[in-house]
C-alpha positions in Angstrom: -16.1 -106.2 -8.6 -14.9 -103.9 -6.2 -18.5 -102.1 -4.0 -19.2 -99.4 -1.7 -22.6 -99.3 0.3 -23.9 -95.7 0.9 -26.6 -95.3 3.3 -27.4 -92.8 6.0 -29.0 -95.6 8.2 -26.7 -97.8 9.8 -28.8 -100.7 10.2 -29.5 -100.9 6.3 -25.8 -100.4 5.2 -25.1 -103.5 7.5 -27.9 -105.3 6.0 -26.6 -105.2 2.6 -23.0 -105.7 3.6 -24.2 -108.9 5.0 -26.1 -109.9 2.0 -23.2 -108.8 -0.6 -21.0 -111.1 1.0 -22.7 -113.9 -0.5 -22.9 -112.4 -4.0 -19.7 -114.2 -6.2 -16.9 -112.0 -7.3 -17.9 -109.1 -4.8 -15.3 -107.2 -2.7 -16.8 -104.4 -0.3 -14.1 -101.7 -0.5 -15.7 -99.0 2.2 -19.1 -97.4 3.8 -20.2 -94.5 3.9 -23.0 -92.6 5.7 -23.1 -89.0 3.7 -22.2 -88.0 0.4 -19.2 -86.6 1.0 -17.7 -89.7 2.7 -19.3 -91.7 -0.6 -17.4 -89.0 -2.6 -13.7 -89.6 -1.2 -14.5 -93.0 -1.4 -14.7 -93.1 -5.5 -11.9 -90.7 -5.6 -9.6 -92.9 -3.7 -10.9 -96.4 -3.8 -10.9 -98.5 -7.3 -14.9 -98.6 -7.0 -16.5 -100.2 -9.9 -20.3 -100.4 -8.1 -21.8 -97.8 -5.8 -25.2 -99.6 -3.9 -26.6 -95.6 -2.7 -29.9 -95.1 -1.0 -32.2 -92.4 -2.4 -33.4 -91.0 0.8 -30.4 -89.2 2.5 -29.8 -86.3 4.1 -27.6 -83.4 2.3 -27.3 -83.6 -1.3 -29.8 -86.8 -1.3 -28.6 -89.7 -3.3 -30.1 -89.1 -7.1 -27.7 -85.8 -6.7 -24.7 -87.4 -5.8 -25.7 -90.3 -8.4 -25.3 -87.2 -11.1 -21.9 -86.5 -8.9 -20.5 -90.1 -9.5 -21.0 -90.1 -13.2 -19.2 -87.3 -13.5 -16.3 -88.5 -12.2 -13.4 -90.1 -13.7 -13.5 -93.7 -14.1 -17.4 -93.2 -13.0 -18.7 -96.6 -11.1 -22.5 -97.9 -11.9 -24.8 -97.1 -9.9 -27.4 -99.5 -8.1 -30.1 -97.5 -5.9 -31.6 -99.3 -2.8 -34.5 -98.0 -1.3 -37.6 -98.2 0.0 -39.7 -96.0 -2.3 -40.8 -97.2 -5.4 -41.5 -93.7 -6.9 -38.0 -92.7 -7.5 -37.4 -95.2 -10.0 -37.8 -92.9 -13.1 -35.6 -90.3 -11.5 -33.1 -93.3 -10.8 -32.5 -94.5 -15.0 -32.5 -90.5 -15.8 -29.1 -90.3 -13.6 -27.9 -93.5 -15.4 -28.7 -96.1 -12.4 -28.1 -99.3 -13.3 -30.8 -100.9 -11.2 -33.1 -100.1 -8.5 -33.9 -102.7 -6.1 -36.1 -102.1 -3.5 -36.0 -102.4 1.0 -36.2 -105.3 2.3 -33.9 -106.5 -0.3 -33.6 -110.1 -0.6 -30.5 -112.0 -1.6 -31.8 -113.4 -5.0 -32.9 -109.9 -6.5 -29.5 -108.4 -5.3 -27.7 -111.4 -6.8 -29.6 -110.0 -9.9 -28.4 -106.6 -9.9 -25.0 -107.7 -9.0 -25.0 -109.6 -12.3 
């Protein structure tokens, strides 16, 4: 399963780049920082799962979660954050999951799953 992390904070995409390397049958194809970098990334990367924070700055991520199912061959969505009160906003953009900061290895193994 091919991933991209999105998240504004460096320290957090790191984070969960470390902790997806030990989930089975995951590739990380790219990073990004902002939405737009998350955008060319789905247009030119085979991305099949996008991990996106909800707190960014710009568009903010539930916007560009709307942006990434519309596009072709859309990738799932998984948010990670730290604020639990998004979560209803997160399944009305079609998020797979939501898994909350500090994420720990076992509930991302979940939602890789």
């Amino acid at each position: 399963m091919n991933v991209i992390v999105v998240d504004d904070e460096k320290p957090a995409r790191e984070e969960l780049i470390w902790l997806l390397e030990q989930c089975d049958g995951v590739t990380l194809v790219g990073q990004a920082e902002c939405d737009e970098d998350a955008l060319n990334l789905v247009k030119n990367e085979e991305v099949d799962l996008v991990f996106l924070d909800v707190d960014m700055p710009g568009i903010g991520g539930m916007r560009l979660a709307e942006l990434l199912h519309e596009t072709e061959g859309a990738p799932q969505v998984v948010f990670v954050t730290a604020y639990q009160n998004h979560a209803a906003d997160a399944f009305g953009v079609a998020a797979l999951d939501y898994v909350l900061k500090p994420v720990r290895l076992e509930r991302l193994q979940k939602a890789v799953a």
